[in-house]
C-alpha positions, 0 to 999 in steps of 0.5 A, a space after each residue: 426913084 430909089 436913091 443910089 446907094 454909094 460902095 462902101 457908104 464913102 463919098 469923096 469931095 475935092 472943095 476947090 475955089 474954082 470947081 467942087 469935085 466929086 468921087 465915088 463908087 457904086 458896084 464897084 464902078 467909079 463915078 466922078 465929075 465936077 460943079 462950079 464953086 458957085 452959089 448965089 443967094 436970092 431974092 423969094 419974089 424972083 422966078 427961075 427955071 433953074 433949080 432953086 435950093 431952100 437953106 437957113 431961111 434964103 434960096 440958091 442958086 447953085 453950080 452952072 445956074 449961079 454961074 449963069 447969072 454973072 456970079 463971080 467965084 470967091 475965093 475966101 475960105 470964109 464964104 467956101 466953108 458957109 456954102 459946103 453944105 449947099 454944095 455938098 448937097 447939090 452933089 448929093 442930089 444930082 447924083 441922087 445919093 442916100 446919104 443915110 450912114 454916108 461917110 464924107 471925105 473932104 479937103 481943104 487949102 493948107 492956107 486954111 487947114 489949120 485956122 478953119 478946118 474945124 468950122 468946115 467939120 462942124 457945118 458938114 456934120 449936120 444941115 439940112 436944105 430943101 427941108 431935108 436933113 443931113 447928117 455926115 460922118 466927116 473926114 479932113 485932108 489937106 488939098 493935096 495931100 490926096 494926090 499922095 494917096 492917088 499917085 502912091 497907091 499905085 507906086 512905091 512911096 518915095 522917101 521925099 516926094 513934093 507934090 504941086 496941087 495946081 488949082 486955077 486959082 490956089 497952089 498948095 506945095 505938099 511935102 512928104 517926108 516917108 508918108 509924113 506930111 511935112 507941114 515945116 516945109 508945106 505951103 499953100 497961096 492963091 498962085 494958081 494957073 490962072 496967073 499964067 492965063 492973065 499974062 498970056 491974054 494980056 501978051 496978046 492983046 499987046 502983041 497982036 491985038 487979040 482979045 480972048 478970055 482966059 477960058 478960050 486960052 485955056 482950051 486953045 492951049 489944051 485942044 488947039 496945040 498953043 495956037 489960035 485962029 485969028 482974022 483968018 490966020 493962025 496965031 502960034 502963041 507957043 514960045 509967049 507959053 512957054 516964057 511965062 510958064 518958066 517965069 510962073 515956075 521961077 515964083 514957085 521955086 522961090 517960094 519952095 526956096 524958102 523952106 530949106 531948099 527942099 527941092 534939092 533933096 527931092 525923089 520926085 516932084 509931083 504935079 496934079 490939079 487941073 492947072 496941070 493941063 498946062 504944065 503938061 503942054 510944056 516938053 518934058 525936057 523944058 519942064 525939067 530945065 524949068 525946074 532943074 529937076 529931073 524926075 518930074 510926073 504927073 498924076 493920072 489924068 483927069 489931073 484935077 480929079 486926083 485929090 478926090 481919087 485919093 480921099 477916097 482911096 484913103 478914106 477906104 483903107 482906114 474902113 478896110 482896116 478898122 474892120 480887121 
């Protein structure tokens, strides 16, 4: 079978902790979907009918498979970086994209940006898996910074916009000062929704003995209307919601506190990641009391796919332009 050539030779590519997003264009129809962050190494006597991946001498599993086998994600940059050229190549063979001439667009936590981001550039420049090997033209973003490019390709660029990029596990804080990533008052921790889903899981098993994991929760939250069927009766966890996402809320703002009070200053306040499901589940009028600000959106949905969205988007202008 032909491989499918990309538009514009541009693939973009979200590296989440929890989930690899993915986003390109092919006739001018955009393609996108996700991978669990997981790889898991093993052993050459083992048999799998899953598909196994051939690098630096060892074998993968990757994505669904290497979650199938009770693979806990990690969340280091160190183990993130050594796996990218697997998981970019599973994207690559899934989607059964010529990757010849191809131009990546990639991101990476603030937390990391700076001290690792380079070690990211130089594994994705030139690998090779399965005995096949890949050579790519490499870009680098902070996370978050392609929610910018998503939202404001659509609007007018504000003179102060912060932008929350809400990860199940990591919580990068952009600031952006007239288009200008303002690193000064930027920060990044692993703060992510899944804090939220921690204490509500455990608020309920106190509360009403209910014993749910925390993807449950998260799908009762964004499906079920903050409710749940329990013994035969449906259990409203509303209010329980809405009191940890407020004290979820009161952290981060401590945190932005911390960088000049930023928040005070802001045109608008930015929310996408795939954490923002469930800040989305809260009424607009809490949210804002939450935050005590009053001009709060969110990216367009799918919320997690933003970052990738915008990679492109600017990966794109910056072609369209050195061809002027």
């Amino acid at each position: 079978m032909a491989k499918l050539k990309v538009d514009d030779n541009i693939l973009s590519i979200d590296l989440g902790y929890s989930g690899v997003k993915y986003y390109f264009k092919h006739k001018g129809k955009a393609f996108f979907g996700k991978i669990p962050t997981a790889v898991k190494k093993i052993d050459d006597e083992d048999i799998y009918d899953d598909e196994v991946f051939e690098y630096n001498g060892s074998k993968y599993l990757i994505g669904e498979d290497a979650v199938d086998q009770d693979l806990n994600i990690s969340l280091n940059a160190g183990t993130l970086i050594k796996n990218a050229p697997l998981l970019v190549y599973a994207i690559l063979k899934f989607n059964n994209i010529e990757h010849k001439g191809l131009s990546l667009i990639t991101g990476l936590s603030l937390k990391d940006f700076n001290d690792r981001g380079s070690d990211l550039m130089e594994i994705l420049k030139d690998f090779t898996v399965n005995d096949e090997q890949i050579k790519l033209d490499t870009g680098l973003l902070p996370q978050g910074r392609g929610i910018a490019y998503d939202y404001f390709s659509k609007k007018p660029q504000e003179n102060l916009a912060l932008i929350l990029d809400i990860g199940y596990n990591t919580f990068d804080f952009i600031a952006m000062k007239k288009d200008k990533l303002s690193i000064r008052n930027s920060f990044a921790n692993t703060n992510g929704i899944n804090i939220i889903l921690n204490k509500l899981q455990y608020e309920l098993t106190n509360q009403f003995d209910i014993k749910r994991t925390t993807t449950e929760l998260n799908e009762a939250i964004l499906v079920s209307n903050k409710t749940i069927k329990h013994r035969g009766e449906i259990i409203d966890f509303g209010d329980a919601l809405k009191g940890i996402t407020e004290d979820y809320i009161n952290n981060i703002k401590r945190n932005i506190s911390e960088k000049d009070d930023i928040l005070e200053r802001a045109d608008v306040l930015i929310l996408g990641g795939g954490g923002a499901y469930i800040l989305r589940a809260i009424k607009d009028d809490d949210l804002q009391k939450m935050f005590n600000f009053k001009n709060i959106v969110f990216v367009d949905e799918p919320y997690e796919f933003s970052n990738a969205r915008g990679y492109y988007i600017r990966q794109l202008s910056l072609k369209e332009n050195n061809a002027e």
